[in-house]
N, C-alpha and C positions, 0 to 999 in steps of 0.2 A: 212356202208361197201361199198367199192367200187368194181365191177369185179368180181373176185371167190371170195371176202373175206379177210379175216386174219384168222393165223395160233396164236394160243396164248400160253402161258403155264402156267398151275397152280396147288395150292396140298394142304392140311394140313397138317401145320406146324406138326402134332400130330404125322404124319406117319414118316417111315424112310428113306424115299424120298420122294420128292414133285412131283406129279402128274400132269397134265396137263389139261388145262379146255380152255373153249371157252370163250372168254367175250370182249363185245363190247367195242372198241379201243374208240368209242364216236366222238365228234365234237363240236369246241366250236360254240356260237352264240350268238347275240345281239352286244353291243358294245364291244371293247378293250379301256383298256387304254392305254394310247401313253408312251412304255416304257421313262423315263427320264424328263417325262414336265407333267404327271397325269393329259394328256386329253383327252377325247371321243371327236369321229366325232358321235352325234346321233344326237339332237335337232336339228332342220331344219330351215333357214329361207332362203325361196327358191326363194323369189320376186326378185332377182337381178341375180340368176344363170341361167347358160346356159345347154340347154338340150342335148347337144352332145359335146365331143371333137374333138377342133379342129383339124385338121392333124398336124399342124405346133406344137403344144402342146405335140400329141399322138409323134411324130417324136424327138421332145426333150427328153420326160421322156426315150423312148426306147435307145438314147444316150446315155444319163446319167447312166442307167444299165449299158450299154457297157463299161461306162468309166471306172464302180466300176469294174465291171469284170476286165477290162484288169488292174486296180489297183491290184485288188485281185491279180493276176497272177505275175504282178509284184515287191509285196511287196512295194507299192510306198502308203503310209498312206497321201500322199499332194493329190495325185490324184484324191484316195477314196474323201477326204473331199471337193476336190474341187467341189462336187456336192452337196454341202451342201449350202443351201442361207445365213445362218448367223453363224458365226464360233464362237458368243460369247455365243449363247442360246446355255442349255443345250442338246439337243438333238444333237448339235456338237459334245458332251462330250461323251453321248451315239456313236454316230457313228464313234468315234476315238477308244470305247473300244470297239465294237461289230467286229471291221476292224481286231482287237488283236484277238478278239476268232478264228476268219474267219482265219485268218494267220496259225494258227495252225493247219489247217483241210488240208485236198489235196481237196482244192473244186475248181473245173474246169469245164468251158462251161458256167458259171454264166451269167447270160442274161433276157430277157424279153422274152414272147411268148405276151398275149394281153396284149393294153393298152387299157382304158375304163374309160370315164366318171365314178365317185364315186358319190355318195350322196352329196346333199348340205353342206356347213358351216354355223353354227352356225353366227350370226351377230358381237359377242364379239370373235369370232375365227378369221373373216373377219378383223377385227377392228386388234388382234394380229398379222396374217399373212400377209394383203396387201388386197386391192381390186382386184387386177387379181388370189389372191390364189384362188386353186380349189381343191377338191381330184377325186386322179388317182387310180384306179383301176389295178395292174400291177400282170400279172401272171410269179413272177422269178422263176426262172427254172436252176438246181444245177445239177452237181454229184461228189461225193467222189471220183475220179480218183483212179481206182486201185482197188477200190468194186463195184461200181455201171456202171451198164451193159446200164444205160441209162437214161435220164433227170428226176427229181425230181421236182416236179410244187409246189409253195409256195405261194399260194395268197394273197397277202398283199397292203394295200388302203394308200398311199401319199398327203401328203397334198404338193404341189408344190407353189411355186410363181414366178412372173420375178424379175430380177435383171438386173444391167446393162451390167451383162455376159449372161444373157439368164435365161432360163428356172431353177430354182435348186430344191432339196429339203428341206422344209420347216421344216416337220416334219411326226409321222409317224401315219396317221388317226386312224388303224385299223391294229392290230398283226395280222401278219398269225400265222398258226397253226406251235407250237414251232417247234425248230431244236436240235440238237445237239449242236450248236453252242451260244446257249441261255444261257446254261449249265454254273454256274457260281460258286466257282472258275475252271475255266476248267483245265482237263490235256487230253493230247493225246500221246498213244501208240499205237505203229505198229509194224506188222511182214507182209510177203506176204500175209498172209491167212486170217488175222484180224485185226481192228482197233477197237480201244477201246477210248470210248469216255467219260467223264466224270468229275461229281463233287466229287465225292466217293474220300477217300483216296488214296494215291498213289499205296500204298499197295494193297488195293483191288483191284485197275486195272487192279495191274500186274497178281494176281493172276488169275482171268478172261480171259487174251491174255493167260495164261501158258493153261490154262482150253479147249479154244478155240482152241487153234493150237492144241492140242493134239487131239481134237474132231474131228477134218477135215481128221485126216489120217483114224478113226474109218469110217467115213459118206463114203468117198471113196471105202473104203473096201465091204461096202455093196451096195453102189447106185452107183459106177465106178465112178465117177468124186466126188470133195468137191467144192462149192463156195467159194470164198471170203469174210468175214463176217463185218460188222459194230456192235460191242454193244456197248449199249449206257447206262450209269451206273449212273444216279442220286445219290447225297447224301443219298436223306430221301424220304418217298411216296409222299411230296406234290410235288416234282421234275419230281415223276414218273405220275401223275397224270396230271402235265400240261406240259409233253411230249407228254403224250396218248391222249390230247386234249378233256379229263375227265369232266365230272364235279363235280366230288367227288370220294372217294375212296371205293365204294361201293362194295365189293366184290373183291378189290386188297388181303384181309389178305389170300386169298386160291391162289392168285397168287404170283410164283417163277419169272417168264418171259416171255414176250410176245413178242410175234414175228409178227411185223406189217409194212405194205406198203400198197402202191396203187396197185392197178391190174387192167388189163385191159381186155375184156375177149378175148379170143385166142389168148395171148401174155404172155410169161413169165414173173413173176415180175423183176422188174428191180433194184429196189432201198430198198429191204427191210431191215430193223433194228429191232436186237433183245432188249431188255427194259428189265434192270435186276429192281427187286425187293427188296432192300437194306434190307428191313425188312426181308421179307422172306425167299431171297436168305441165310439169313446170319443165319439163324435156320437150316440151312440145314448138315448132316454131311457132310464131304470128297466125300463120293460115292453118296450122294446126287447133291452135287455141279455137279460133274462130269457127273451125267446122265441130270440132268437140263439144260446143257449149248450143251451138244451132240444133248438132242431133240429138242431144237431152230432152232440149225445149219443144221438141218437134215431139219425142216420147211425151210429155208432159201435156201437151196438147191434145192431141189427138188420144191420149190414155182418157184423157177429160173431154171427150166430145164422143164417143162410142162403147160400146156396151155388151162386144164379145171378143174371144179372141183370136186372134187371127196367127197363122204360123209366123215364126222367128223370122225367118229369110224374107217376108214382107213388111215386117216391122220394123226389123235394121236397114233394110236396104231402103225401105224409104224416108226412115231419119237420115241414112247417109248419104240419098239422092237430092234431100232438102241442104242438108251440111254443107256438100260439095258441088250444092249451087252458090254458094257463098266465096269460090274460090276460081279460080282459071288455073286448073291440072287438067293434064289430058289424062285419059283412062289408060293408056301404056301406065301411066307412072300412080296413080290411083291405085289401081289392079296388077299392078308388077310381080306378088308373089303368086297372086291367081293364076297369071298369064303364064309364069315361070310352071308351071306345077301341069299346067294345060299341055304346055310343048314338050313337057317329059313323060306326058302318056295321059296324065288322069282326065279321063272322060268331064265334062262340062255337068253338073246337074245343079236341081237344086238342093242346098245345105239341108238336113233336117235338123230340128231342134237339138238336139244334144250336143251336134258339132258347135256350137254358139257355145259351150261350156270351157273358159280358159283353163279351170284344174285341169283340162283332159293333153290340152295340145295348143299349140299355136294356133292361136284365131284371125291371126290379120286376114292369109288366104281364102278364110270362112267369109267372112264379111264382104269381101270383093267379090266373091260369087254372089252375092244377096244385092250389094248393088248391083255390078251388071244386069241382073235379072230385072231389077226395079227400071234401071237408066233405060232398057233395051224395050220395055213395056211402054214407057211414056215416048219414046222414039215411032214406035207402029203407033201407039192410039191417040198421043198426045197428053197432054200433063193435065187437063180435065179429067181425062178417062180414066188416067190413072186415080185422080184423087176419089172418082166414084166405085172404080175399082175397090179402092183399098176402103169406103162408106161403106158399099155393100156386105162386102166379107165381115167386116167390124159391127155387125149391125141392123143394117139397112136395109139386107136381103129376106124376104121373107121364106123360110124354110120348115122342114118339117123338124120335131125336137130331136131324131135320131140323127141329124144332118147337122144340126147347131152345136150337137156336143160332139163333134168332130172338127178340127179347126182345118184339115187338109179335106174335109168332103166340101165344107162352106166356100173353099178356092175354086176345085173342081165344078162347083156349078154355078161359079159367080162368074167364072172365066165366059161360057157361052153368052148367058144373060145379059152380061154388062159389055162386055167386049166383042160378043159375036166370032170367038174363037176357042176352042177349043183346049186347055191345058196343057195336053200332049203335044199340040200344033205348036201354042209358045215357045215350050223350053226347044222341039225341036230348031225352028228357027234361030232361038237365042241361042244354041249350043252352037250353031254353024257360026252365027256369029260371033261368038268367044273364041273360035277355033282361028276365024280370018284375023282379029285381033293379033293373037297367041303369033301368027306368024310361021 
């Protein structure tokens, strides 16, 4: 995790909505394989390489982004290529059809931030690329024009050589961590509020942007403004697995969708993407789908409107008090496994962060204690209070630095402040009242 975090969502399938959980986005590591030509930059033979890049190198490659940029911008597919060193190797082939995905996206600002010496090549790489080939370290740097509020970093390793035009690309040492654009066969739709990106059928995409846009008027209605949203809709879980930069699908079967970005801390996220679950998503009923895609966009919002982080059990519970505004369940059937789990002894609290983790255990129950707590908050203050409630904590409350870097002190003293109650006073209340529920 990077900053505050990621915001995820997830449920069993068994329920009659999917539920919402925490679970680590991941990161890949070790080598990649170089899409198109099936080869790692790992094995080293480092007797002839150089220990820094040169300027004249570092000032090439950073061109050569610039160029594909202003390619990209201009739809000009000669331009793209023309930073390629050899136009008869595959990897020409790859970078004439990645230039196509790229086409179909509104991706703008495309650029370089650092260039950096890479690890050595291999001697039989040396032998394949040229004696001046090197790999380059390049941090590009994207946005979705029209969703993202701000640069997207993709750090991905080049293997460069000279040519009698200069500096080009060779090939691609080491995959950054996947895009949207990866996504293969792609399709892309849009409306002002949503882009929808994917391998999934057409059908389901639509259905998805129709799901989304309707979400955004709901998210507004309760938190005054909607964000603009990105999902991103892989065919099948291996899709979704090496979007999330996974290393396997361990605990995706309790996940519907995840809502992940970089963050930074005291900075709103800027670039985050909701990640449907093909398997899941698609178990889900009508009002299922519906509450699923509202509490994404509800993370996506409010991840992009505040700038600390606040505990898990007020971040799902109020994605899933927004969600499950969207629906007519009564909380008996909402909260069923909660309620179940209540009448057989376990005391009412609230969740801490880790329970939110599906590798661990069932998280439907988790979640339904985070809503009630949210539901039973807007019930005593009203759904104002709540939303400055959940400003404050996020944000808006001024505190001291040993109090901000604690996200359970920032609740504890936002409780009196903004609500005029106490912590301890809440839960005990909301415990009695999960109890009369409980039955």
């Amino acid at each position: 995790m990077t900053g505050r975090g990621t915001g995820r969502r997830t449920a069993p399938l068994a329920a009659l909505v999917l539920l919402l959980a925490l679970v680590a986005g991941g990161c890949t590591s070790g080598t990649a394989t170089v899409p198109g030509s099936g080869r790692t930059a790992s094995a080293a033979d480092s007797s002839a390489e150089p220990t820094r890049l040169a300027d004249e190198q570092r000032a090439a490659v950073a061109a050569l982004v610039r160029q594909r940029g202003a390619a990209l911008a201009a739809g000009d597919e000669r331009a793209w290529l023309a930073s390629v060193a050899d136009l008869t190797r595959p990897f020409a082939a790859a970078q004439a059809a990645l230039f196509d995905r790229m086409r179909r996206l509104p991706v703008g600002d495309y650029g370089a931030g650092s260039v950096e010496l890479g690890p050595p090549l291999t001697s039989g790489q040396r032998a394949a690329y040229g004696a001046d080939a090197v790999v380059v370290q390049v941090d590009l740097r994207y946005r979705l024009t029209g969703y993202d509020t701000g640069l997207r970093s993709v750090p991905t390793s080049y293997v460069v050589t000279r040519t009698p035009e200069g500096w080009r690309l060779a090939d691609v040492a080491s995959a950054g961590p996947a895009q949207p654009w990866d996504l293969s066969p792609l399709t892309v739709l849009r409306s002002p509020s949503t882009l929808v990106v994917g391998s999934a059928p057409e059908a389901r995409l639509r259905e998805y942007l129709a799901l989304a846009d309707a979400a955004h008027s709901r998210i507004a209605a309760v938190w005054g403004s909607a964000r603009p949203a990105v999902v991103v809709a892989p065919a099948d879980t291996a899709g979704l697995v090496a979007q999330l930069q996974r290393d396997d699908a361990a605990g995706l079967d309790q996940v519907a969708a995840v809502t992940d970005g970089p963050l930074v801390a005291g900075q709103p996220a800027a670039t985050d993407r909701v990640y449907v679950n093909p398997t899941a998503f698609d178990g889900l009923t009508p009002d299922g789908r519906r509450v699923v895609l509202t509490h994404e966009l509800t993370h996506v919002t409010v991840r992009g409107s505040t700038t600390r982080t606040v505990p898990t059990w007020l971040s799902e519970g109020f994605a899933d008090y927004v969600g499950y505004s969207t629906v007519r369940l009564a909380p008996s059937v909402v909260a069923a496994p909660y309620l179940a789990q209540v009448r057989a002894g376990t005391a009412p609290a609230l969740p801490d962060d880790g329970a939110f983790d599906p590798t661990r255990d069932a998280i439907g129950p988790v979640y339904n204690a985070a809503w009630l707590a949210v539901r039973f908050l807007a019930e005593q203050h009203g759904q104002d209070r709540l939303v400055a409630f959940y400003r404050a904590v996020a944000g808006g409350l001024a505190v001291d630095a040993a109090t901000a870097a604690q996200p359970q002190a920032v609740v504890r003293t936002a409780f009196p402040r903004v609500l005029a109650q106490t912590q301890d006073a809440f839960v005990a209340a909301w415990a009695a009242d999960v109890r009369r529920s409980a039955g």
